[in-house]
C-alpha positions as CSV (number, residue, x, y, z in Angstrom):
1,X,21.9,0.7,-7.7
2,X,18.3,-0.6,-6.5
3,X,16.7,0.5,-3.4
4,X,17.0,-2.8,-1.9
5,X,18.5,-3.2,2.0
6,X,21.1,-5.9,0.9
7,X,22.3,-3.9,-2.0
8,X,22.6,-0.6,0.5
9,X,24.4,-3.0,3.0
10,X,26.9,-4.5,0.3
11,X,27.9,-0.7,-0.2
12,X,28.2,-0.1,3.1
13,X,31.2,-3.2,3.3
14,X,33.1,-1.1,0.9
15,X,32.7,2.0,2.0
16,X,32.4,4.0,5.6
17,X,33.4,7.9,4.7
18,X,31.0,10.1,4.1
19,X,30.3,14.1,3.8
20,X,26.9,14.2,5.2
21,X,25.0,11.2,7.4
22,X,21.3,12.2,8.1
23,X,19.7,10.7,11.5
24,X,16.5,9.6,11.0
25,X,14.1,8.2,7.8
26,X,11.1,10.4,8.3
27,X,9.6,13.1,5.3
28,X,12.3,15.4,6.7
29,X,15.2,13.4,6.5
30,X,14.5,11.6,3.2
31,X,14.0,15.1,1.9
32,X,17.4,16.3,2.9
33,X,18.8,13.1,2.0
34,X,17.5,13.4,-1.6
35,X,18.8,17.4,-2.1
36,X,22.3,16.4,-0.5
37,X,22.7,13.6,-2.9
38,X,21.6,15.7,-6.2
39,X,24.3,18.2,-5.7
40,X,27.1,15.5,-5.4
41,X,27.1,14.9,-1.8
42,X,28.0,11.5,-0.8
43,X,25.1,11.0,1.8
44,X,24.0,8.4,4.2
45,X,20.5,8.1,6.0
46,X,20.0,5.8,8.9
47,X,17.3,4.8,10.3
48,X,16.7,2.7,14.0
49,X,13.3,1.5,12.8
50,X,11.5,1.1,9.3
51,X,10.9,4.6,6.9
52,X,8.5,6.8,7.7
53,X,7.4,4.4,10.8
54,X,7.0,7.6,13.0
55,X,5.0,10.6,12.4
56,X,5.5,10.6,8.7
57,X,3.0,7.5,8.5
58,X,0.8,8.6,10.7
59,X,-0.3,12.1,10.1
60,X,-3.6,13.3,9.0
61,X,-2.7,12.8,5.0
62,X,-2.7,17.0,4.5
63,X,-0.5,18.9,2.8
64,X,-2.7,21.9,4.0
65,X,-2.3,25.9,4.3
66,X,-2.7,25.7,8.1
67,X,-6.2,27.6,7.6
68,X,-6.7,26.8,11.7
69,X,-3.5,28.5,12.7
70,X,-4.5,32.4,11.3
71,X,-6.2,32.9,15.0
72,X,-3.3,32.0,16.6
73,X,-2.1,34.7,14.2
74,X,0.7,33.1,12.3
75,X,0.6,34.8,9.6
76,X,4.3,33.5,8.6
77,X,3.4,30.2,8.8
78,X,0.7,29.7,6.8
79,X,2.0,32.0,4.2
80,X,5.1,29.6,4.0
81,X,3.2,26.9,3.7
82,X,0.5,27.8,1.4
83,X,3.5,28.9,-0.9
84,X,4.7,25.3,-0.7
85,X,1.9,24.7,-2.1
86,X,2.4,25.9,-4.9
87,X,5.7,24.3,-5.1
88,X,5.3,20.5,-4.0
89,X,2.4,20.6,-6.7
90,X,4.7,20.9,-9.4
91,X,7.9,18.5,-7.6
92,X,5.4,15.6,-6.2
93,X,3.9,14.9,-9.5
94,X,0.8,12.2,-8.5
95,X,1.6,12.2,-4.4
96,X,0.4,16.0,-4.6
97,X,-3.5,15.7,-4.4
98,X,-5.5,19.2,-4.6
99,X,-8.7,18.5,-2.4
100,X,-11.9,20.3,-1.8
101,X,-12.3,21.0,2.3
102,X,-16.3,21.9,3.9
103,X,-16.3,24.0,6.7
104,X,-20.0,24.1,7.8
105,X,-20.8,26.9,10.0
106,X,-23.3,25.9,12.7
107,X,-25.5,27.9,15.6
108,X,-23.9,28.0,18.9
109,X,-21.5,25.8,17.5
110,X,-18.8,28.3,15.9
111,X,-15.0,27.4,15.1
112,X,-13.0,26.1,18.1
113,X,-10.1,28.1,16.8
114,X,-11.6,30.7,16.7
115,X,-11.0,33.5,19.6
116,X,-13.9,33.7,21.5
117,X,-15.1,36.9,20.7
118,X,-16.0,35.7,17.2
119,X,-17.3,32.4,18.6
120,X,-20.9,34.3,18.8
121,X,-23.8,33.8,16.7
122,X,-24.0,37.0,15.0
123,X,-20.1,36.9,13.9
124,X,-18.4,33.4,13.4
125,X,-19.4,33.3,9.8
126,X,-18.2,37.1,9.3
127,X,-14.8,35.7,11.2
128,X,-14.8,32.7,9.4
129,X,-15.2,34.3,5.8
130,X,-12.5,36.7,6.8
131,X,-10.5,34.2,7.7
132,X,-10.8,32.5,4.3
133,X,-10.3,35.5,2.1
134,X,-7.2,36.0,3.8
135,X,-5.9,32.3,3.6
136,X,-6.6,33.2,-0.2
137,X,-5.0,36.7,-0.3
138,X,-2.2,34.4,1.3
139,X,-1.7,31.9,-0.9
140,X,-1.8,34.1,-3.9
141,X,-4.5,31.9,-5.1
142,X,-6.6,32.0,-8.3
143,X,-10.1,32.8,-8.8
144,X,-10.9,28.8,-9.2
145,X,-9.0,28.2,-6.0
146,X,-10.6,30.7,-3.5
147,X,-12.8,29.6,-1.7
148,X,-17.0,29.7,-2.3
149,X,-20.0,30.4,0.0
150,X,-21.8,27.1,0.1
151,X,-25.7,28.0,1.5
152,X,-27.8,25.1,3.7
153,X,-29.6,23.4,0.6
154,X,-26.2,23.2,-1.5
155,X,-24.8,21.5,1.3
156,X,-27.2,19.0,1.7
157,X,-26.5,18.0,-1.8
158,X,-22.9,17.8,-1.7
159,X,-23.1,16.3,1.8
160,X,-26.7,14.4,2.2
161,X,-25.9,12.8,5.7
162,X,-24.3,15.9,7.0
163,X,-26.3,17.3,10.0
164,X,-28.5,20.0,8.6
165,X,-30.5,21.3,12.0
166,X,-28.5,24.3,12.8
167,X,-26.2,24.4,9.9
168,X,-26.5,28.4,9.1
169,X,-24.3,28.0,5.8
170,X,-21.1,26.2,4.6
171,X,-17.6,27.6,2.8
172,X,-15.7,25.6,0.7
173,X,-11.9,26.2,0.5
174,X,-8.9,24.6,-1.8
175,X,-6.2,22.5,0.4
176,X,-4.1,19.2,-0.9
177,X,-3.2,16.2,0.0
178,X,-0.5,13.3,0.0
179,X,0.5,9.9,0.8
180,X,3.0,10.7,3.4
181,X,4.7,7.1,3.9
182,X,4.3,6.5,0.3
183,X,6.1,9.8,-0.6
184,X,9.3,9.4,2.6
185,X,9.9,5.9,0.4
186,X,10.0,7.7,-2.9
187,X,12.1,10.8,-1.9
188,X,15.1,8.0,-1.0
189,X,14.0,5.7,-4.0
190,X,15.0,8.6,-5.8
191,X,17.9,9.7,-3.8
192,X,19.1,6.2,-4.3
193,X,18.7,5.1,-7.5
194,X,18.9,8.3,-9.2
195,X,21.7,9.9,-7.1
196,X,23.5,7.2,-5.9
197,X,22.9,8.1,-2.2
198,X,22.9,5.1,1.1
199,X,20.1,5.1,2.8
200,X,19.1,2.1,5.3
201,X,16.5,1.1,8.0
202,X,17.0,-0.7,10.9
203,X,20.4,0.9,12.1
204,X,20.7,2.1,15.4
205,X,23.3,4.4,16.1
206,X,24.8,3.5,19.6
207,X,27.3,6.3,19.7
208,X,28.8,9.4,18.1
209,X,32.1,11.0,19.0
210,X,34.2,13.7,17.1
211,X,37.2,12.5,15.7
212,X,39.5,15.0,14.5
213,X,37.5,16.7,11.3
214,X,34.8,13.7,11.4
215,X,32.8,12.0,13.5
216,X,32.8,8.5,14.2
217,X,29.6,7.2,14.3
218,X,29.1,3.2,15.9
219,X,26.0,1.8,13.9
220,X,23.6,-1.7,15.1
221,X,22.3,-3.8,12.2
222,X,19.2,-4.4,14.5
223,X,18.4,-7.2,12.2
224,X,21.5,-9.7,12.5
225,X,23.5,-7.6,15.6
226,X,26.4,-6.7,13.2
227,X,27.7,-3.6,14.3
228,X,29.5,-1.1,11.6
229,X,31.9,2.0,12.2
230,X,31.0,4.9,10.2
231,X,32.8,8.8,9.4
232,X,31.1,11.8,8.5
233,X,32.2,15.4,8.3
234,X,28.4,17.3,8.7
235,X,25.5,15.2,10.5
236,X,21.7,16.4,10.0
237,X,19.6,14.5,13.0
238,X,15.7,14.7,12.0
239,X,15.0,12.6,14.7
240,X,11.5,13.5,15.2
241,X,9.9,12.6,19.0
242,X,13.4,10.8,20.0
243,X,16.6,11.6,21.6
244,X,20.0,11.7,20.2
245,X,22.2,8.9,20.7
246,X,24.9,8.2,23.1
247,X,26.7,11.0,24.4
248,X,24.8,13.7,22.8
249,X,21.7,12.6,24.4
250,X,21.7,15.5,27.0
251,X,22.3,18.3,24.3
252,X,19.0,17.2,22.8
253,X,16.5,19.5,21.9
254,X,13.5,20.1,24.3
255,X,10.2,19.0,22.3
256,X,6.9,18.7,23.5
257,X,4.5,15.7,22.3
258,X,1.6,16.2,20.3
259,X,-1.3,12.9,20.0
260,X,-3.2,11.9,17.2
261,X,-5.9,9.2,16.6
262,X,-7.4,8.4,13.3
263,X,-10.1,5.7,12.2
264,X,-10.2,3.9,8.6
265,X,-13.9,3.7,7.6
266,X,-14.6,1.3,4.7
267,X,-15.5,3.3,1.4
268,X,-17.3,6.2,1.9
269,X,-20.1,5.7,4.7
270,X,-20.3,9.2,5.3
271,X,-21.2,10.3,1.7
272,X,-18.7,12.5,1.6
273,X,-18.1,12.3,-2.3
274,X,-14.3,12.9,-2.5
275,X,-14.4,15.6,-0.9
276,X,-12.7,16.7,2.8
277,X,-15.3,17.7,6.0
278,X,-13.0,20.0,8.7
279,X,-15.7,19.4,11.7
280,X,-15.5,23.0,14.0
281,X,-15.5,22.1,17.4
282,X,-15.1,18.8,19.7
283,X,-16.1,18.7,23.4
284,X,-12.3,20.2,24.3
285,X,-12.5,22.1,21.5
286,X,-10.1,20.8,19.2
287,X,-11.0,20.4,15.2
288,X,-11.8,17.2,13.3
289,X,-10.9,16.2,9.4
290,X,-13.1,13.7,7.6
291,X,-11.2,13.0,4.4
292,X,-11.1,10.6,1.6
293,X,-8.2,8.6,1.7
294,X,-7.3,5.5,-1.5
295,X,-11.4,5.0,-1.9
296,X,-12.1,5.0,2.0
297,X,-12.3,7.6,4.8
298,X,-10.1,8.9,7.4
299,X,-11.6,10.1,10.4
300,X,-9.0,12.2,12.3
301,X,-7.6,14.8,15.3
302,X,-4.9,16.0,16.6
303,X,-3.6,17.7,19.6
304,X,-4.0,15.3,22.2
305,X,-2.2,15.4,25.2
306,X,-1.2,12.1,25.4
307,X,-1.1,9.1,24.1
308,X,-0.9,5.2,24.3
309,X,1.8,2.9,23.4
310,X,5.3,3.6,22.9
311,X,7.2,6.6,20.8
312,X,7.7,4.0,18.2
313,X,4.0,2.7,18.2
314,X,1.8,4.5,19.4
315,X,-1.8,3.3,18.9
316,X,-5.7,4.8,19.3
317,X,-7.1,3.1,22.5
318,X,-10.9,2.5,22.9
319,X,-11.2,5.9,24.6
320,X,-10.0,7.6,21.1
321,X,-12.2,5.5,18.9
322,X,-15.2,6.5,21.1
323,X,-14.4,9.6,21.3
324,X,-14.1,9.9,17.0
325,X,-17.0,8.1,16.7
326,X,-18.8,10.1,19.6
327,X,-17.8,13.3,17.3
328,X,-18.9,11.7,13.9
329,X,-22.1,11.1,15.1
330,X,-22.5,14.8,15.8
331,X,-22.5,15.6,12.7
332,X,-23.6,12.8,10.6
333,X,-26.7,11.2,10.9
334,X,-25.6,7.9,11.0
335,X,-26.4,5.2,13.4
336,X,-24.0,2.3,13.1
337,X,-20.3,3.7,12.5
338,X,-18.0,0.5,11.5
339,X,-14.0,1.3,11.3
340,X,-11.4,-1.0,9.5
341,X,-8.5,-0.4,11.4
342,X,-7.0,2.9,13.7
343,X,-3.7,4.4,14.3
344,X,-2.2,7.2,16.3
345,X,0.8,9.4,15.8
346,X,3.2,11.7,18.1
347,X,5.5,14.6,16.2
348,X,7.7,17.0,17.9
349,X,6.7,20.4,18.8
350,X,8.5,23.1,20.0
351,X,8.5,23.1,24.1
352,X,6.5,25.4,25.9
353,X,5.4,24.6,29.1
354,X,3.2,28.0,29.4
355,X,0.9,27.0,27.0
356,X,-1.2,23.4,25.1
357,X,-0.2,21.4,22.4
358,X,-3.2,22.8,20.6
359,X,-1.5,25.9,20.7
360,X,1.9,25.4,20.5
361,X,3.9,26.5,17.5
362,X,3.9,24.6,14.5
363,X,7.1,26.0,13.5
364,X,10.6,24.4,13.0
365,X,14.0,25.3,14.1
366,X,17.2,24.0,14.6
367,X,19.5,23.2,17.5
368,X,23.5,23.5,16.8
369,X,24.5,20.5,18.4
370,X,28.4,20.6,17.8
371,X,30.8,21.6,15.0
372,X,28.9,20.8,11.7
373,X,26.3,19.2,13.7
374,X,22.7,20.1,13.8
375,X,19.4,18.7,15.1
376,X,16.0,19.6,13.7
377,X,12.7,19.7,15.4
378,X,9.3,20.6,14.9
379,X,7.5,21.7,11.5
380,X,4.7,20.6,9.7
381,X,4.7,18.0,6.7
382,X,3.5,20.5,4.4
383,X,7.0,22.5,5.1
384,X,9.3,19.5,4.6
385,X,10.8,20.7,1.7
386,X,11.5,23.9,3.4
387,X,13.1,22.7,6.7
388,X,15.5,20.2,4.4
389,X,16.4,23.1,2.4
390,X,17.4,25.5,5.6
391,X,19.1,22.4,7.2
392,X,21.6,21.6,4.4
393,X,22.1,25.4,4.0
394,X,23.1,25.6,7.5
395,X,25.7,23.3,7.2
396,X,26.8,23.8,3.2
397,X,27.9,26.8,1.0
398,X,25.5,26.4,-1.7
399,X,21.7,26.6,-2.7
400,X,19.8,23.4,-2.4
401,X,16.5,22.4,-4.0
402,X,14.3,19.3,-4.2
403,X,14.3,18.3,-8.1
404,X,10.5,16.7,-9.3
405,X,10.6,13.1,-8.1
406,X,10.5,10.1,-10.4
407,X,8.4,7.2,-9.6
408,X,5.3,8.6,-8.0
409,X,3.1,6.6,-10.3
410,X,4.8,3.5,-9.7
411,X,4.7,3.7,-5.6
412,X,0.5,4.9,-6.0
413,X,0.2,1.9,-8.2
414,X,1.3,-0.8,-5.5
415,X,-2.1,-2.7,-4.4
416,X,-3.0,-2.7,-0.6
417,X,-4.4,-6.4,-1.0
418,X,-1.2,-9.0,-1.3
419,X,0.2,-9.0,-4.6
420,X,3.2,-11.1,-5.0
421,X,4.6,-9.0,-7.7
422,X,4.3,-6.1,-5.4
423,X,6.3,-7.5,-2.5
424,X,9.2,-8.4,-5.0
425,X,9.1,-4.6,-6.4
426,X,9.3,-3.6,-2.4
427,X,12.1,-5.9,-2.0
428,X,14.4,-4.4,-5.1
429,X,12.9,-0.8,-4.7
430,X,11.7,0.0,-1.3
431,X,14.0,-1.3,1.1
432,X,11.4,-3.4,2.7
433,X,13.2,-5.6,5.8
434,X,10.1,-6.9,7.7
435,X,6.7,-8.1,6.2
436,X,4.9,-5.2,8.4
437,X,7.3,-2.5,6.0
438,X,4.8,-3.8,3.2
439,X,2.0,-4.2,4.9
440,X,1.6,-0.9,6.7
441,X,4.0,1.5,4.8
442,X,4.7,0.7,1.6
443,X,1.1,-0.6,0.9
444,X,-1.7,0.2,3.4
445,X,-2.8,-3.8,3.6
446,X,-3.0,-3.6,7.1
447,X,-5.2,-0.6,7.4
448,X,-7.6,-1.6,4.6
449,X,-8.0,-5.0,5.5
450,X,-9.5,-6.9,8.6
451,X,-7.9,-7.5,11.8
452,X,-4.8,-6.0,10.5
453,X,-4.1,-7.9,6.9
454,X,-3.5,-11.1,9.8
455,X,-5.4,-13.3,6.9
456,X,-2.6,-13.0,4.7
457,X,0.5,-13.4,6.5
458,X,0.9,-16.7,5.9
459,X,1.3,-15.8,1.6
460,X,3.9,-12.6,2.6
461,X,5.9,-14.5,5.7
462,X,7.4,-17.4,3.4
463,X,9.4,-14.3,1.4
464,X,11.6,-13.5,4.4
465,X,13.9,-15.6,6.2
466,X,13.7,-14.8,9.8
467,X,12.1,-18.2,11.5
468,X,10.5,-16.1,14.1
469,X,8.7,-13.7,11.3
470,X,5.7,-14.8,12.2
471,X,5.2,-14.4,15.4
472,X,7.3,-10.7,15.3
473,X,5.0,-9.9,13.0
474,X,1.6,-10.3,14.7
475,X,3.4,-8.8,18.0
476,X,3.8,-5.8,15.8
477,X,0.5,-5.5,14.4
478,X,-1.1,-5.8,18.4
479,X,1.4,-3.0,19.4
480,X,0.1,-0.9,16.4
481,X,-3.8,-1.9,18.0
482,X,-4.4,-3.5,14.8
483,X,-5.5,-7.0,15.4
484,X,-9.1,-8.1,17.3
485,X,-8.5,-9.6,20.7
486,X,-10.8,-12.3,19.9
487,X,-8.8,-13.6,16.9
């Protein structure tokens, strides 16, 4: 059976029992959906909007050890997830990416995660070697993955428009990288296709009562209004930043919001050389990443309080871009700073009102919600293996795993300028519904191109039938803060 939505709705006609349904189409979700399915599970995803449309497109790219979160000293956490590390590498096959990270040390500068009593001169390269050597004692790392003292002149080679007055020295440590978007859609490819799992996007669940053993679950098409009645004995919700549906609403769990903006720069204007920047400290002393990203560069934070737009698009506003660019130029000599396209993300952290979303756990944990019911929040992309793991294990007697993916060549491989053979291998493999599913998630044509990819809408529009596609679609690339108010 192909990935394809009218092939996962023709299964749906004939069939409406299920052991496990899984709330939500994000890295969590697809993970569990993908485990559940290769131990015989017959398993249903649903998703309100498109895959991966929430946080798990719009993260900072990192499958990283958490080296910012040892002063906040959790020790557990970045253990975990540099050990996934070392697991994803040999399961993601090409959407694992090691990558190189700078951390430049500069005078009256120091680390802004650093406590403040190494924040002086004399110490915060002391505290920030420390700090390294145990992110490698940590990760169990290698000789040629720990990291290396980088002095000012090999800097300026590696990094020739970094800022060099005030630089004192420079470490280089080993983190990773993925395609997050790219690697939700290939985690239910696989599911699919390989273990003969549902999974489909743009369902809205309107309701969910218990019903005897099972739960009956009323389901929205969003897409033609056609409503569907589904059963399932055990329900996983990885609902990210929203709420559960219907009745269940008020058992929800209580998250916090965490912001992030990011800028697309064309190629590599920063001379960066494939290599990742982590830029110490910003006027409210958060962290930035400059990283390479598909032969451009991502410029990007997190930790904002809030954020503009909706839950289900958020977008940078002109204060974040200036306030990127305002950073960039701190540390770059560069004059003229151009960006392609932006985009801002929200995830779910755990509540706590006593304390910032800079500083708030990056944990997981899960909620029992009812009998065989359980909701998920929080976590980090680099642990989504993990949390899918724990979840099924919660709710099943036996050991779950993610197996090595298939098709992670194939999904890299898909061109982010319009290709019509792509689009026809994201119709029968990807599940795409809406020309935005392949222009922002399974390709990145919108963030590579222009004023959103708005130039070739006209060539993708003509595959779909919707007569208002058009016009839904430019609505949803404004909301997303990707087209130029002057076009």
């Amino acid at each position: 059976m192909n990935f394809s939505r009218p092939e996962q709705l023709q299964e749906l006609e004939s069939k409406s029992e299920f052991d496990l349904l899984i709330i939500g189409g994000g890295i969590v979700g697809s993970a569990a959906l993908q485990m559940a399915s290769s131990k015989g599970l017959d398993s249903i995803l649903l998703e309100k909007n498109d895959f991966a449309s929430g946080a798990s497109s719009r993260s900072t790219k990192l499958l990283h050890g958490g080296i910012r979160y040892l002063p906040q000293l959790q020790f557990g956490l970045v253990k975990e997830s540099l050990l996934e590390q070392k697991i994803l590498v040999k399961l993601l096959g090409e959407l694992y990416k090691p990558l190189k990270l700078l951390a430049p040390i500069y005078k009256d500068d120091g680390f802004s995660d650093l406590p403040k009593i190494f924040q002086f001169n004399a110490v915060s390269s002391i505290a920030f070697k420390i700090g390294l050597t145990l992110y490698d004692f940590l990760g169990s790392r290698d000789k040629n993955q720990k990291h290396l003292n980088i002095d000012k002149s090999e800097t300026k080679k590696l990094f020739p428009i970094l800022k060099q007055e005030k630089l004192k020295k420079s470490f280089m440590f080993q983190d990773a990288q993925t395609d997050d978007a790219k690697l939700v859609v290939t985690l239910l490819r696989n599911a699919v296709e390989i273990n003969n799992a549902k999974a489909i996007n743009y369902m809205e669940i309107k309701d969910i009562t218990k019903n005897s053993s099972k739960y009956k679950i009323k389901v929205l098409n969003t897409l033609n209004n056609r409503e569907h009645t589904l059963y399932a004995t055990n329900i996983i919700a990885a609902t990210g930043v929203h709420n559960l549906p219907g009745e269940y609403k008020e058992k929800s769990s209580k998250i916090k919001y965490s912001g992030g903006a990011h800028l697309v720069l064309r190629g590599d204007p920063l001379k960066i050389n494939g290599h990742g920047i982590l830029l110490p400290r910003t006027e409210d002393n958060r962290i930035m990443f400059v990283l390479p990203w598909f032969g451009n560069t991502i410029v990007g934070t997190t930790d904002t309080e809030s954020f503009s737009g909706s839950l289900d698009r958020p977008f940078a506003n002109n204060q974040d871009k200036e306030y990127l660019i305002k950073h960039v130029k701190k540390y770059f000599d560069i004059k003229d700073m151009e960006y392609i396209s932006s985009w801002s993300g929200v995830r779910a952290l755990i509540d706590n009102k006593l304390t910032s979303t800079k500083n708030v756990s990056r944990g997981h944990f899960f909620k029992n919600i009812d009998d065989r019911f359980i909701q998920i929040s929080g976590g980090k992309l680099t642990g989504f293996r993990l949390i899918a793991k724990e979840s099924l294990e919660l709710l099943f007697d036996k050991k779950f795993d993610l197996e090595r993916l298939s098709f992670t060549k194939e999904v890299l491989e898909l061109s982010n300028q319009f290709s019509e053979t792509d689009l026809e291998i994201c119709f029968q493999h990807y599940c795409i519904a809406k020309p935005t599913d392949y222009m922002l998630r399974r390709t990145h044509l919108s963030w590579f191109n222009e004023n959103g990819g708005k130039n070739e809408i006209r060539k993708i529009i003509g595959k779909f039938e919707n007569k208002n596609i058009e016009k839904e679609t430019l609505k949803e690339l404004d909301d997303e803060g990707l087209l130029y108010k002057n076009n």
